[in-house]
C-alpha positions in Angstrom: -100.7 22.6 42.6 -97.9 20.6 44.1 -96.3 20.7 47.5 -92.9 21.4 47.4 -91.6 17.8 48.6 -93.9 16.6 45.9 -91.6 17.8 43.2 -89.1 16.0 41.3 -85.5 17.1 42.3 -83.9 20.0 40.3 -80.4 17.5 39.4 -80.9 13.8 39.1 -78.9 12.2 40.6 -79.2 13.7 43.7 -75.8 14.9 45.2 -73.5 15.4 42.4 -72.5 18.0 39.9 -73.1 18.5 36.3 -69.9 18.1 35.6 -69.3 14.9 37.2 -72.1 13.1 34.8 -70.8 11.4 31.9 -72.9 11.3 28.8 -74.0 13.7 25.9 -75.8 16.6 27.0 -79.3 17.5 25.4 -82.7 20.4 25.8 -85.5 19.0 25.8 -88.1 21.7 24.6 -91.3 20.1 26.4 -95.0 20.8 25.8 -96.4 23.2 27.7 -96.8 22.2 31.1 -94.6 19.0 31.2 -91.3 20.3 32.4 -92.2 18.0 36.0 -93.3 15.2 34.8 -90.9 14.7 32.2 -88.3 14.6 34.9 -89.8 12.0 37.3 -89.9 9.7 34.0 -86.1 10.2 33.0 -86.0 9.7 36.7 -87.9 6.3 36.5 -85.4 5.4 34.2 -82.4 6.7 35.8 -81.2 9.6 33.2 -79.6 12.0 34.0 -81.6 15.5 33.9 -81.5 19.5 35.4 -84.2 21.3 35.7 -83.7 24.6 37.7 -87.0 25.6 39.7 -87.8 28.5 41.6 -90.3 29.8 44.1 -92.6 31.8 42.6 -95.2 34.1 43.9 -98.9 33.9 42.7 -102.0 35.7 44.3 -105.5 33.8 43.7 -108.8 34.8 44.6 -107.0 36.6 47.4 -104.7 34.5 48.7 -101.0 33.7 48.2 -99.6 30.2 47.1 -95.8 29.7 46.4 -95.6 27.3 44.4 -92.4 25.7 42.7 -92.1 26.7 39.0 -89.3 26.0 36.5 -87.0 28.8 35.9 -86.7 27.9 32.0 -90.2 27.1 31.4 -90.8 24.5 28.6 -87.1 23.2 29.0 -85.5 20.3 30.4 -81.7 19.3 30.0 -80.9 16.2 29.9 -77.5 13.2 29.7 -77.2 10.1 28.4 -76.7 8.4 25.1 -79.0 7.9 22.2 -80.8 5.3 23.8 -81.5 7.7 26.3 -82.3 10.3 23.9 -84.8 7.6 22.7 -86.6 7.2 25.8 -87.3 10.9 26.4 -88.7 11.2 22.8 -91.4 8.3 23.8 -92.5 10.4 26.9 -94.6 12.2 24.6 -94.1 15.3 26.8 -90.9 16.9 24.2 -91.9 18.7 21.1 -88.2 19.5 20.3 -84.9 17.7 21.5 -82.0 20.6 20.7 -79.1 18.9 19.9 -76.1 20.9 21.9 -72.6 22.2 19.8 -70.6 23.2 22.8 -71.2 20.9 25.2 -68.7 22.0 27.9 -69.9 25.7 27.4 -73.3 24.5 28.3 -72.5 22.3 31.3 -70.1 25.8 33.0 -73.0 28.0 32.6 -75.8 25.1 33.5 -73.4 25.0 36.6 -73.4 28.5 37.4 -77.6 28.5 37.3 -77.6 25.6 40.2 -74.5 26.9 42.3 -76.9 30.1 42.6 -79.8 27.9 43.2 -78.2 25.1 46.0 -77.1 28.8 47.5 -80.6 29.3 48.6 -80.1 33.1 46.9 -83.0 34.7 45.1 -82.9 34.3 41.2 -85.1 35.3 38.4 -85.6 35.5 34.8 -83.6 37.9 32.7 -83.7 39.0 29.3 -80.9 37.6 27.4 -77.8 39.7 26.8 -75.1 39.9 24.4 -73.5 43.2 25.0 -72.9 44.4 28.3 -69.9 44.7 31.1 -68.6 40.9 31.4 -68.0 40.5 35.4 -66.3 38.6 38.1 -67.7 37.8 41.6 -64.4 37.8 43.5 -65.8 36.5 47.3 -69.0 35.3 49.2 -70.9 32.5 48.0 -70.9 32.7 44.2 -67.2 33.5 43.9 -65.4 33.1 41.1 -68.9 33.1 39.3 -68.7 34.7 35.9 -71.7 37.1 33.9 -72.9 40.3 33.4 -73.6 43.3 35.7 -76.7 45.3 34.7 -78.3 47.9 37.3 -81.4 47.8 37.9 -82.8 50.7 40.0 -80.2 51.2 42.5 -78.9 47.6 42.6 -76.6 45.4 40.7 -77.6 42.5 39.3 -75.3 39.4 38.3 -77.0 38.1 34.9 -76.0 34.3 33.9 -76.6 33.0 30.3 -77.7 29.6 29.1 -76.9 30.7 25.1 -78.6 27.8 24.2 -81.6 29.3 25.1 -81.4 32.3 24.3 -82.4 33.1 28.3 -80.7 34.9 31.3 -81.4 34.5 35.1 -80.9 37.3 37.3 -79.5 37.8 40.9 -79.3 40.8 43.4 -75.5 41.2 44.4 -73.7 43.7 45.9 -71.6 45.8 43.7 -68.3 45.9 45.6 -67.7 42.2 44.8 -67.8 42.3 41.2 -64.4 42.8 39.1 -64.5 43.3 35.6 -62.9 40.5 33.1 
């Protein structure tokens, strides 16, 4: 299990913003287990990648680790050209590249994911949703943030999409700061 400054960093490179990298976005869909170390080789080589992690909480033999865990596990997004493309597919860590359609759909919600994250707020995994009251946050941190409001218990929860995936993350928010679209 790795220390936390022993994994890769979730946006390479460091200090900028998805939308500021120029190139053709791609998912890779990694074998299990290689989300990391997929990303320190497209780091060796200098492309481009996001790979949203999360703390997560794990109780062995008594005790409790926290160790750093992708939020999409078995994916990796990538940038770069074909050649880059290329490179990734000799890793031998990616059992499916997923070419994407829509790239500037995918970089706004990608965006969304890793404002929450750099944010330092709590996110986890959602179910996927379609249907559901379309939201704005309107102040605090993730303003101007756009997804779905679901309840859960007694709290609402922001829910962002990556429709690529077919995946949702989830964040606690409070319900006054939502506006409806």
């Amino acid at each position: 299990m790795l220390r936390p400054d022993e994994n890769p960093p979730i946006l390479y490179p460091e200090q900028s913003q998805l939308a500021e990298i120029n190139g053709c976005w791609w998912v890779a869909h990694t074998k299990a287990r290689n989300e990391k170390a997929l990303a320190w080789e497209l780091m060796q080589w200098e492309i481009a990648y996001f790979l949203p992690m999360r703390e997560k909480v794990q109780v062995r033999k008594g005790r409790r680790y926290r160790p750093v865990m992708p939020l999409f596990g078995g994916y990796v997004f990538f940038c770069g050209d074909d050649e880059a493309r290329y490179k990734a597919l000799t890793t031998n860590r990616i059992a499916n590249v997923i070419e994407v359609k829509d790239q500037a759909l995918l970089v706004y919600e990608l965006e969304q994911i890793n404002q929450v994250l750099q944010s330092k707020i709590k996110l986890d995994l959602h179910p996927f949703l379609k249907k559901g009251d379309r939201c704005r946050v309107t102040a605090g941190p993730l303003a101007g943030m756009e997804g779905i409001m679901v309840r859960k218990r007694n709290n609402a929860r922001l829910v962002l999409n990556v429709a690529i995936l077919g995946q949702a993350a989830a964040t606690e928010i409070d319900a006054d700061l939502l506006e409806p679209l």
